[in-house]
C-alpha positions in Angstrom: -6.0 34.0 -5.1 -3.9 33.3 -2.3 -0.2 32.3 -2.5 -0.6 28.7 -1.0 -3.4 27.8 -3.8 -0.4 27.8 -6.0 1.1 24.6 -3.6 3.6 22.9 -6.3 3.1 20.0 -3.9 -0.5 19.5 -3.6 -2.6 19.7 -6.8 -5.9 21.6 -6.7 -9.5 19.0 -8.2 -8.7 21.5 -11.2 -5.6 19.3 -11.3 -7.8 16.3 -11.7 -10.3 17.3 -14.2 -7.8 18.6 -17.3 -6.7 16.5 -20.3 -4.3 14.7 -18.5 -4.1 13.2 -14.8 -1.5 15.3 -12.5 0.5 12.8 -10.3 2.6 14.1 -7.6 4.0 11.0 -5.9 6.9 9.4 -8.3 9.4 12.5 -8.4 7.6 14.8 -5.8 7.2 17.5 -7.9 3.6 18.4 -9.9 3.7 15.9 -13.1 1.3 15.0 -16.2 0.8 10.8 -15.7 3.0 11.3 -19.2 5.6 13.1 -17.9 6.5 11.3 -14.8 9.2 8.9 -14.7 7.4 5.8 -14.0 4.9 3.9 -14.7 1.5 5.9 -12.4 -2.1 4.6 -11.5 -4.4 6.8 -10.3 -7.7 6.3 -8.6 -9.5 8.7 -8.1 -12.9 9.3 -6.2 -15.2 9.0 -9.3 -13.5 5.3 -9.8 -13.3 4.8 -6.1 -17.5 5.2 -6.1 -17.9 3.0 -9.3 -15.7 -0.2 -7.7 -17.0 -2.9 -6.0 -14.3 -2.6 -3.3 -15.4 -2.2 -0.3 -11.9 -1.5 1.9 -8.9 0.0 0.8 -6.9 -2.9 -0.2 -9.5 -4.2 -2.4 -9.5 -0.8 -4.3 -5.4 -2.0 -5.7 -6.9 -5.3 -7.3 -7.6 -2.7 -10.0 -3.8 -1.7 -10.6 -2.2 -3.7 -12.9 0.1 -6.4 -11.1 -1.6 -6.2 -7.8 -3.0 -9.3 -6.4 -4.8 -9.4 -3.0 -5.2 -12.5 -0.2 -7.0 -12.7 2.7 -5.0 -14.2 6.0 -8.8 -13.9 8.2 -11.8 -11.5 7.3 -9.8 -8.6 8.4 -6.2 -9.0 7.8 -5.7 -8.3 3.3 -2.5 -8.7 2.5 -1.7 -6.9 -1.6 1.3 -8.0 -3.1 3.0 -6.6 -6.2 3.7 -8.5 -9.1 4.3 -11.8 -6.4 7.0 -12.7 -3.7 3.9 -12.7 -1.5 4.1 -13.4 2.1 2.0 -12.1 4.9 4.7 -9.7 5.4 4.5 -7.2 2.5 7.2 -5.1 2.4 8.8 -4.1 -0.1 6.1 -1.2 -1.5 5.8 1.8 1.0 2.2 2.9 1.6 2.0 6.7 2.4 -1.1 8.4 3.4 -1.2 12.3 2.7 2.6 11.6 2.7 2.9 9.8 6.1 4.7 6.6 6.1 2.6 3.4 7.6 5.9 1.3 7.4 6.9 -0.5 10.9 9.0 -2.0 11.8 7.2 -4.0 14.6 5.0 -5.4 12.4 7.7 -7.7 11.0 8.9 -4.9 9.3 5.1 -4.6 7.0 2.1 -2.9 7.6 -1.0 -3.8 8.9 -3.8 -2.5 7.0 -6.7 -3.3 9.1 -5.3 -1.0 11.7 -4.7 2.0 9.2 -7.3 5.1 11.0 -8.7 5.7 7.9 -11.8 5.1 5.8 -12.5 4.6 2.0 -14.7 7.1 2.2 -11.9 9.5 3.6 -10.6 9.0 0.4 -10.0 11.4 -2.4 -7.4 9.8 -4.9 -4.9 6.8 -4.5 -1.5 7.5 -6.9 0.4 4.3 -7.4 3.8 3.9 -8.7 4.5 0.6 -10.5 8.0 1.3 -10.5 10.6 1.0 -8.1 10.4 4.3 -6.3 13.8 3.6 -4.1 15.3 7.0 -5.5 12.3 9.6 -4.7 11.2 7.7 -1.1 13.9 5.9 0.1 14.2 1.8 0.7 10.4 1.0 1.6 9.8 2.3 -2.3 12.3 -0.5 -3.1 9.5 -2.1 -5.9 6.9 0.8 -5.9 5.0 3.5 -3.7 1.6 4.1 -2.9 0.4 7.4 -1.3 -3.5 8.0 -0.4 -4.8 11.2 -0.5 -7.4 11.8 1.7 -9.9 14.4 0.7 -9.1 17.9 1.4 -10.0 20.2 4.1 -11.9 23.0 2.5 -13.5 24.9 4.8 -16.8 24.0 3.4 -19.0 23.4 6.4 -20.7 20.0 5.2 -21.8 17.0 7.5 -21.8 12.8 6.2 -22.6 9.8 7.2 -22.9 6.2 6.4 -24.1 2.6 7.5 -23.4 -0.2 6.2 -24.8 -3.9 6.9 -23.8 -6.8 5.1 -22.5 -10.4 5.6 -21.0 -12.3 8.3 -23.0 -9.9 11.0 -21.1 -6.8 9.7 -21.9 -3.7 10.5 -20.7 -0.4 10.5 -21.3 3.3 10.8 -19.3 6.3 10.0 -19.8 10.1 10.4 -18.1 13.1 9.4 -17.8 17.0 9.9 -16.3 19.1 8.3 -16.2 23.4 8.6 -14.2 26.3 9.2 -13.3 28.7 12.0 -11.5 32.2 11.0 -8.5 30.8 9.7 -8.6 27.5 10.0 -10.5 25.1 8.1 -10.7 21.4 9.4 -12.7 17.9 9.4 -13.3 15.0 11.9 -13.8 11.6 10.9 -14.9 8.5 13.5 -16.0 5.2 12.6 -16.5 1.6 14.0 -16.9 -1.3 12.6 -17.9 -5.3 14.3 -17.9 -8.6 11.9 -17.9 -12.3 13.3 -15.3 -13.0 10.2 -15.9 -15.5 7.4 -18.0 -18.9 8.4 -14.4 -21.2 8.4 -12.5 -19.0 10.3 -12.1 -17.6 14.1 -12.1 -14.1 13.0 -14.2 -11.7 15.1 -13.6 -8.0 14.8 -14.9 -4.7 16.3 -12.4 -1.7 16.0 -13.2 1.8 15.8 -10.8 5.4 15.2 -11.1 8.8 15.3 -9.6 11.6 13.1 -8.9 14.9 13.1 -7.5 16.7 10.7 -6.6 20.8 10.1 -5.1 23.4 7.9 -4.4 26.4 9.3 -3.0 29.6 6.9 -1.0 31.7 8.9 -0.4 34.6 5.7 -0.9 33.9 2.0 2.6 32.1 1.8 2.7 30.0 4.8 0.6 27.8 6.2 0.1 24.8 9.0 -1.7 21.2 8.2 -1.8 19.0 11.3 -3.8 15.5 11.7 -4.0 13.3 14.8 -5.5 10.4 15.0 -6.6 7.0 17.3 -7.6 3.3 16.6 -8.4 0.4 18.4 -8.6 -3.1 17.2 -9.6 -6.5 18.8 -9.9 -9.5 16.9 -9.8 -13.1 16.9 -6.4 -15.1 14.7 -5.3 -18.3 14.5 -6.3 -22.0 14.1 -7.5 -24.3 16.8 -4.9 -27.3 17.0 -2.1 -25.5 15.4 1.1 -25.1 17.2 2.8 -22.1 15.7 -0.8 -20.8 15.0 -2.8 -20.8 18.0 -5.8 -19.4 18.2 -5.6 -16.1 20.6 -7.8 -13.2 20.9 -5.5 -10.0 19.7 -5.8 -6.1 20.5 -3.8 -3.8 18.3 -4.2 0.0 19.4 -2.1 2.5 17.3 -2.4 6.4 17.0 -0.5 8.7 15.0 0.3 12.5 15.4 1.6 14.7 12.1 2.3 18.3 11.4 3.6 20.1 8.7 4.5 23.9 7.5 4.9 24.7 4.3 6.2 28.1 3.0 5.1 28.6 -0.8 6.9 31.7 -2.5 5.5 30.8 -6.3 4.7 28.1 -8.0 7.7 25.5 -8.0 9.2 27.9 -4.7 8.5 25.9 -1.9 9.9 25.0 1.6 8.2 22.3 3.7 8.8 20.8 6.8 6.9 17.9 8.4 7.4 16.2 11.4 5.1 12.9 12.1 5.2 9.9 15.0 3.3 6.7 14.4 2.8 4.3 17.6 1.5 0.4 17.1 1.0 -2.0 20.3 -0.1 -5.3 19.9 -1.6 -7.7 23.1 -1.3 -11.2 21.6 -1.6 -13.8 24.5 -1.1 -17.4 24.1 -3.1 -19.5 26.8 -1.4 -21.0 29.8 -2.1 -24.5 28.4 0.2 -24.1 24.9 1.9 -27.1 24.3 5.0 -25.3 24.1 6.3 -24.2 27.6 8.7 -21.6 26.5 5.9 -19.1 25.7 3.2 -20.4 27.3 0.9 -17.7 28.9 3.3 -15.4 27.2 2.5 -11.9 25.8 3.7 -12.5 22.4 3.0 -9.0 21.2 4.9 -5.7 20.6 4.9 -2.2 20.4 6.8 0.3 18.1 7.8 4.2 17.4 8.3 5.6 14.6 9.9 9.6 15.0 10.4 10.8 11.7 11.4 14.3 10.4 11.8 15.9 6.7 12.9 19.2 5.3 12.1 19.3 1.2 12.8 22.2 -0.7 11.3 22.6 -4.3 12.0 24.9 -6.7 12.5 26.4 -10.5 15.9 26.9 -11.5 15.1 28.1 -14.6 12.7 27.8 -17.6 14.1 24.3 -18.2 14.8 23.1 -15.0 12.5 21.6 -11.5 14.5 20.2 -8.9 13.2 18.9 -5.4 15.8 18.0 -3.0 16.1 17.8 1.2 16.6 16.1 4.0 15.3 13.6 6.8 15.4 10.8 9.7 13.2 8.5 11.4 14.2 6.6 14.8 12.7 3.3 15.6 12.0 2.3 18.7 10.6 -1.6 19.1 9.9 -3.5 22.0 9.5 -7.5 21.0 10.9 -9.0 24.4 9.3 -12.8 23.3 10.9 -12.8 20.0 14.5 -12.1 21.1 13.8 -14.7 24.2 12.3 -17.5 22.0 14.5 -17.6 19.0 17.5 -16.9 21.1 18.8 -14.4 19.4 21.6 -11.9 19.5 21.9 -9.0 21.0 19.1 -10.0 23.7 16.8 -7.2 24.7 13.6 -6.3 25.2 13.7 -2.8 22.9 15.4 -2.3 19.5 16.6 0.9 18.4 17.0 2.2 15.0 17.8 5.5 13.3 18.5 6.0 9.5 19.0 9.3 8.1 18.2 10.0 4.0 19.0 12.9 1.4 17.2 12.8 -1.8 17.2 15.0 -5.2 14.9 14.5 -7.9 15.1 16.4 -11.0 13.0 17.8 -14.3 15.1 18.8 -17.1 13.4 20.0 -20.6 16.1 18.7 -22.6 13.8 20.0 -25.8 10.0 21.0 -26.1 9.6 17.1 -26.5 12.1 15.5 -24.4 12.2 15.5 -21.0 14.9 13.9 -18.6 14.2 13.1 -15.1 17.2 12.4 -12.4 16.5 11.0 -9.0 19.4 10.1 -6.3 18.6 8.9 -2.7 21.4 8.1 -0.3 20.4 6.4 3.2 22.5 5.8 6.4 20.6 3.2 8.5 22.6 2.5 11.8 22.3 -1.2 11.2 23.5 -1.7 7.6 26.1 -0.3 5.4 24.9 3.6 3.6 23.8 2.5 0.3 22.4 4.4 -2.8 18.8 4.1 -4.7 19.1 5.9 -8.2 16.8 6.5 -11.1 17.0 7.7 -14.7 13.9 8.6 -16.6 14.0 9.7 -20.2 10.5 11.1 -21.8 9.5 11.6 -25.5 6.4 13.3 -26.6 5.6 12.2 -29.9 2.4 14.4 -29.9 -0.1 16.0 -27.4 -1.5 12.4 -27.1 1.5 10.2 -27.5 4.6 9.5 -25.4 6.9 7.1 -24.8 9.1 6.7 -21.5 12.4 4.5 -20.8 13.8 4.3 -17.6 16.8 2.3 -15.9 16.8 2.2 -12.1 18.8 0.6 -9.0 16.8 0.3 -5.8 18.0 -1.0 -2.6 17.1 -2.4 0.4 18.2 -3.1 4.1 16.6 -6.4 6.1 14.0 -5.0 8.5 14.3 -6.1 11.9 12.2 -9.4 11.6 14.8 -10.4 8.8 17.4 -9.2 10.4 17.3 -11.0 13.6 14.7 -14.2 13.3 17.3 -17.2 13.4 14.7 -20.4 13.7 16.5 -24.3 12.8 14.8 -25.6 9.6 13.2 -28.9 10.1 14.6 -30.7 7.0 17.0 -33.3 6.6 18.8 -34.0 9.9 16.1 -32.3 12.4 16.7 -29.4 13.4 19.7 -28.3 11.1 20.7 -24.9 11.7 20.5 -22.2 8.2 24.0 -22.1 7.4 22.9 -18.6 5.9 22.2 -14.8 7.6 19.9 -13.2 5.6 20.7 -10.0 7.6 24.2 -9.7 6.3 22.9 -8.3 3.4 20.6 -5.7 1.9 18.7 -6.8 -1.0 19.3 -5.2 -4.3 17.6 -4.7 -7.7 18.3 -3.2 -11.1 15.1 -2.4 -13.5 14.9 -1.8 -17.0 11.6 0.1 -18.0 10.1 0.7 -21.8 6.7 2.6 -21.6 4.1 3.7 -23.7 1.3 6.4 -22.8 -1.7 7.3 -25.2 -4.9 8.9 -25.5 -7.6 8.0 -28.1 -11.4 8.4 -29.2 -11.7 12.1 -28.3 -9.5 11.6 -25.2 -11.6 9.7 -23.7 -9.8 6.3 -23.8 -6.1 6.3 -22.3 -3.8 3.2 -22.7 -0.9 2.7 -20.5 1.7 0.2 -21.2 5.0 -0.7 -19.4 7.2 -3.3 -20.3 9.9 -4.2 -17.6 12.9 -6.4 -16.6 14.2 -7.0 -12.5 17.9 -8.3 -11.8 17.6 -9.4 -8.1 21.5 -9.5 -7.1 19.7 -10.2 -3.4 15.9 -11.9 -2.9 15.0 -12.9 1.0 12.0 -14.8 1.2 9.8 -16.2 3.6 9.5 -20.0 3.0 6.4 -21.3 5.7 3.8 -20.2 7.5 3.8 -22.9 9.9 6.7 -23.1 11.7 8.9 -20.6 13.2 9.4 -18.0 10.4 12.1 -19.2 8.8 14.0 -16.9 5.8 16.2 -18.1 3.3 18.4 -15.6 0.6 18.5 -15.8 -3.1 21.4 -14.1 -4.5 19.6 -14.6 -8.1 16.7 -13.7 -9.5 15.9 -12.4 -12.6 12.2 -12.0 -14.4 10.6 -9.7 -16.4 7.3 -8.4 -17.8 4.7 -6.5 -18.9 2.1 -3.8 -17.2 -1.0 -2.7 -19.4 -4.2 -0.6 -18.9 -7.2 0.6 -20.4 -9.2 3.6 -18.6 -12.2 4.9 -20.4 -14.3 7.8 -19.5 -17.4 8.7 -20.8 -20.6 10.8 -20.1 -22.2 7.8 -18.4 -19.8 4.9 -18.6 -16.4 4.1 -16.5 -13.9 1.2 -17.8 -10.9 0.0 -16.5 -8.9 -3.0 -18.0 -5.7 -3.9 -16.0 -3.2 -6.8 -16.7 -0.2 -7.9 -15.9 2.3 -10.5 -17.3 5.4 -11.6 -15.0 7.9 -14.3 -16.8 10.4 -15.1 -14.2 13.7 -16.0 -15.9 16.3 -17.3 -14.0 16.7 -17.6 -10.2 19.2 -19.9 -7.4 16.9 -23.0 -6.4 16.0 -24.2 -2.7 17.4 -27.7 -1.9 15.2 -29.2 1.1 17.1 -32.1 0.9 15.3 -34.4 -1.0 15.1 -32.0 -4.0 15.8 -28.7 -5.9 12.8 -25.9 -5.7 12.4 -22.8 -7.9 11.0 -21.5 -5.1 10.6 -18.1 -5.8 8.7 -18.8 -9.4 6.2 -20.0 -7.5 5.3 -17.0 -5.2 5.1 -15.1 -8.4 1.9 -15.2 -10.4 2.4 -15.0 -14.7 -1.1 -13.6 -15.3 -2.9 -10.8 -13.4 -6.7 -9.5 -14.8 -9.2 -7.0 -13.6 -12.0 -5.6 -15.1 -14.1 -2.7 -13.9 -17.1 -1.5 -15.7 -19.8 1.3 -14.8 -23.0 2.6 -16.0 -24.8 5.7 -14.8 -28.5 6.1 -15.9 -30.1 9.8 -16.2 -32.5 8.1 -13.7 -29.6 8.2 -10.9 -29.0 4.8 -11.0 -26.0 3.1 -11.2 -24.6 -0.5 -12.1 -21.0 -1.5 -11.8 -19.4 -5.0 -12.2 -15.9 -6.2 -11.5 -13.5 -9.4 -11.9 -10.2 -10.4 -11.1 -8.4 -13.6 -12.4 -4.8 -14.4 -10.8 -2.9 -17.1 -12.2 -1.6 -20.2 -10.3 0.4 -18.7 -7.1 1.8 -19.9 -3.6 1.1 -17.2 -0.9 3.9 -19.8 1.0 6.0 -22.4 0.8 4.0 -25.0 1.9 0.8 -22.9 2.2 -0.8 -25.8 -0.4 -3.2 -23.3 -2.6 -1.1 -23.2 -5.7 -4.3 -22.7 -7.8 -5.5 -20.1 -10.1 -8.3 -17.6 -8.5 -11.4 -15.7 -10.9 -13.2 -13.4 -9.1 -16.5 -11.5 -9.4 -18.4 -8.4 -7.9 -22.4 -6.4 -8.9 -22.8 -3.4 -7.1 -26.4 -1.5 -7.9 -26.6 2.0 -6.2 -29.2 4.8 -6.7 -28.6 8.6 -5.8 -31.5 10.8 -4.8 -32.1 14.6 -3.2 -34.3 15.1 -0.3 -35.3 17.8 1.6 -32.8 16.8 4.3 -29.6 16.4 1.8 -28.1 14.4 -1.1 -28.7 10.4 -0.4 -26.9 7.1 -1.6 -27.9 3.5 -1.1 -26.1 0.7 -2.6 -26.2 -2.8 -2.7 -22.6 -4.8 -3.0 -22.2 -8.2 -3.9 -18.6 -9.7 -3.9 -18.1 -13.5 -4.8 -20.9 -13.6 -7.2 -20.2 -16.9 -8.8 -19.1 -18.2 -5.4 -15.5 -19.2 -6.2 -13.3 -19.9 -3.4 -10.7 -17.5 -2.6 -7.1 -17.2 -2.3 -6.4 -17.1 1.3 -2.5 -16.8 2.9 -2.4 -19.5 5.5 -4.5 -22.8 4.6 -5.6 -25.7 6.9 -7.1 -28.3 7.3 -9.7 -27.0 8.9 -10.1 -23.6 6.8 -9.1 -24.0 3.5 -10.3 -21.1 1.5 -12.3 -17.9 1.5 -15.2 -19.1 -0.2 -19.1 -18.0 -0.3 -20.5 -15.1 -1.4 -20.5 -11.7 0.4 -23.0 -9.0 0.7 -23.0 -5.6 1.7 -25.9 -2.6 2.0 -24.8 1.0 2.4 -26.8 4.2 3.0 -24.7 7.6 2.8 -26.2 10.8 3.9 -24.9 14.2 3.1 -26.6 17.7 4.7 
């Protein structure tokens, strides 16, 4: 066996198939789900194909405290356990370890424009913790990295159609093979949608990926991916002033490599070196009533450069540590936003650079206590060095038994959009200035974790459990959707909860129970000037549920079913859809052989009891998500 198959940073689908899950992504280093020092979900392909999701966002609705709204038919915006806005950012999304995080999208991340496909795939490893002290201040309240599936060098060919509601349809195709030394796959796909029946939401976007792994010896070896998307679609309302409607075209590519040098197991040296680029065309018309920006391009474009040594490695019998080293510079060009709030410095590109060393560590205290360490110290150029730290303590009551505490302090600096926005609150007097900068200073929070992990009936049935408490010494929130963004800082907030799920996997049956409580305790209130708002209470929801249940018949058929209740919520300030949401999904498929290769078809029904949604922005003219959705897919493997 070759050196690299012993990667102490990627796990092997052995990993994924013994008594435990393997979770990589909460200390970097090569974990049982009981031995990591957080609370983990992992999805993995076999649950990916039993869901009813049918993007990528939809697929966290099954992690506990996740709830998902819909801005238009293509732009999902998750939250975590509330303080939901349309710009989410306080959980960093990683795919195969690349950071999606810009910081011209307000400082959030568009997942519409992501070049990748849920069939791309292979497992999806979310930390419900604050992850601060592993990955830095976008992991300020968790971390999610997706895996795609690995390049094998199996020479294997896929594709798939889908038609459904709302005119969509889609195709995607993928290749995959080897040549001498280097195994790779390439992955296209477009899709087109005219967007739910109450919005103007068309959509047709398309991408292309290519990905390689290339083994120089049996120690060292190179993994490169490149990839392209393009996106135009309709946003906005008609008759809305800070809304418009506009047609919008977001193209983005992204170019990664990586060499990793593997000694042994736990002996490891990697370097990677990525660059993310995301340009926006948003035009408003030459009639907008507002003359400022009228005909104005009111789009961007950023860079992201980011480099990172890690270094991981046995110190002794006892002892894992993974430590390094790295930067990322921003460049962001948002000429209109500087111009029309006025703001100060005024130019047309933004530059950032932030530089972060990080340590994690794995120390066997005895056979069934572990302690894990993790320290992260950042330097962005626009905010004062600060420091994320972690402390994880692990008790192994038996082989199917643990318990976890953990006390953590996460920080984390304003992004741009926060930093600089600087619009008059219409309240009161008209027009009255903030008397507040939410940019001068970084939001901080300290977590108390208790944890539980079990396995039962045969190992078959896992429960998870975390119980937590947040002290917010710093909260900036988003207050409407309407006006000029406007951003108003907390400096209290204090809540605290409790995480649970059920997984159960049999011979023919999948189940996974998820829920989330979230009491919010104390917090400063907003006055508008005719009256005091616990403002922030209501962007969090107290109850979270999902339920996902499949069958597989000898026969090849299968039947899953899915629902999601969240409790009474406001996506924003004056959004007006503080209501509670239940939601339900049936998906039938059937797999059969042919002489020509292995084929699926499915059927996918979201909305089943045709229950209107929770959307971000409401209106008048749009209020909610509602009517049921359909979708047909036929995969084809040779």
């Amino acid at each position: 066996m070759p050196i690299w198959a012993l990667d102490s940073g990627h796990a092997t689908e052995g990993d994924f198939y013994t008594e435990l899950p393997v979770v990589l992504h909460a200390a970097r280093l090569r974990q049982s789900v009981n031995a990591a020092p957080a609370a983990v979900t992992v999805i993995d392909r076999e649950m990916i194909d039993a869901s009813t999701a049918t993007t990528i966002p939809e697929l966290l609705r099954y992690v506990p405290g996740f709830q998902l709204s819909y801005k238009n038919s293509h732009e999902l915006i998750p939250a975590f356990h509330g303080l939901a806005d349309d710009y989410s950012r306080r959980v960093q999304v990683l795919i195969d370890g690349r950071a999606t995080y810009s910081q011209g999208s307000m400082g959030s991340i568009t997942w519409s424009t992501l070049p990748i496909d849920i069939d791309d795939v292979e497992r999806i490893e979310v930390v419900r913790s604050p992850n601060a002290a592993t990955y830095g201040a976008a992991a300020y309240l968790g971390s999610i990295n997706i895996v795609t599936r690995g390049v094998t060098g199996a020479i294997e060919t896929s594709s798939r159609l889908d038609i459904g509601s709302n005119e969509r349809i889609s195709g995607s195709v993928r290749h995959s093979g080897e040549h001498e030394e280097l195994y790779y796959m390439l992955s296209a796909r477009y899709e087109q949608n005219s967007g739910f029946s109450n919005r103007h939401d068309d959509l047709n976007s398309a991408f292309l990926n290519f990905r390689g792994d290339w083994r120089l010896t049996t120690r060292d070896k190179i993994e490169f991916a490149i990839g392209y998307g393009n996106t135009n679609g309709e946003t906005g309302f008609d008759g809305e002033l800070y809304a418009p409607l506009r047609e919008r075209k977001i193209n983005s590519h992204y170019q990664r490599l990586s060499w990793r040098h593997i000694n042994a197991a736990d002996d490891e040296w990697q370097l990677s070196l990525y660059h993310n680029h995301h340009a926006v065309e948003n035009p408003l018309s030459d009639d907008y009533p507002d003359e400022t920006v009228a005909g104005k391009d009111i789009g961007f474009s950023s860079d992201r450069y980011s480099v990172e040594l890690q270094r991981i490695q046995r110190i002794n019998e006892n002892f894992r540590l993974a430590w390094g080293a790295g930067a990322s510079y921003d460049l962001v060009s948002v000429p209109w936003f500087y111009d029309y709030f006025d703001t100060q410095p005024v130019k047309e590109q933004e530059k950032r650079l932030q530089w972060q060393l990080f340590a994690n560590a794995e120390w066997q205290l005895t056979p069934s206590l572990l302690l894990n360490l993790g320290i992260s110290y950042e330097n962005p150029d626009w905010d004062g060095s600060h420091v994320s730290s972690r402390v994880g303590l692990n008790y192994q009551v038996n082989q199917d038994h643990s318990l976890r505490a953990i006390v953590s302090r996460s920080n984390r600096p304003p992004s741009l959009y926060e930093d600089f926005s600087d619009p008059e609150f219409i309240y009161g007097d008209p027009f009255a200035p903030l008397d507040n900068d939410p940019g001068s200073e970084t939001e901080s929070v300290k977590t108390i974790e208790l944890g539980y992990f079990g396995r039962f009936s045969d190992q078959r049935l896992t429960l998870d459990v975390n119980l937590f408490y947040n002290h917010f010494n710093t909260l900036i929130l988003k207050l409407d959707d309407l006006e000029p963004d406007l951003y108003e800082k907390l400096s209290l907030y204090e809540r605290a909860g409790l995480d649970a799920q059920i997984s159960y996997r049999g011979e023919h049956d999948l189940l996974s129970l998820s829920y989330s409580y979230v009491k919010s305790l104390d917090s400063d209130e907003i006055n508008d000037g005719d009256g005091s708002y616990d403002l922030v209470s209501m962007y969090v929801p107290e109850h979270i549920l999902s339920l996902l249940y499949s069958h597989h018949f000898d026969s090849g058929w299968t039947v899953s079913s899915s629902l999601f209740h969240v409790d009474t919520v406001r996506w924003n300030y004056d959004a007006g859809n503080e209501k509670a949401t239940t939601w339900a999904d049936l998906k039938i498929a059937k797999s059969f052989k042919t002489a020509g290769g292995d084929v699926d078809l499915a059927i996918t029904l979201q909305n089943v009891l045709d229950e209107p949604g929770v959307t971000l922005r409401e209106s008048s003219n749009a209020p909610t998500k509602g009517g049921r959705q359909f979708l047909a897919t036929l995969r084809h493997r040779f």
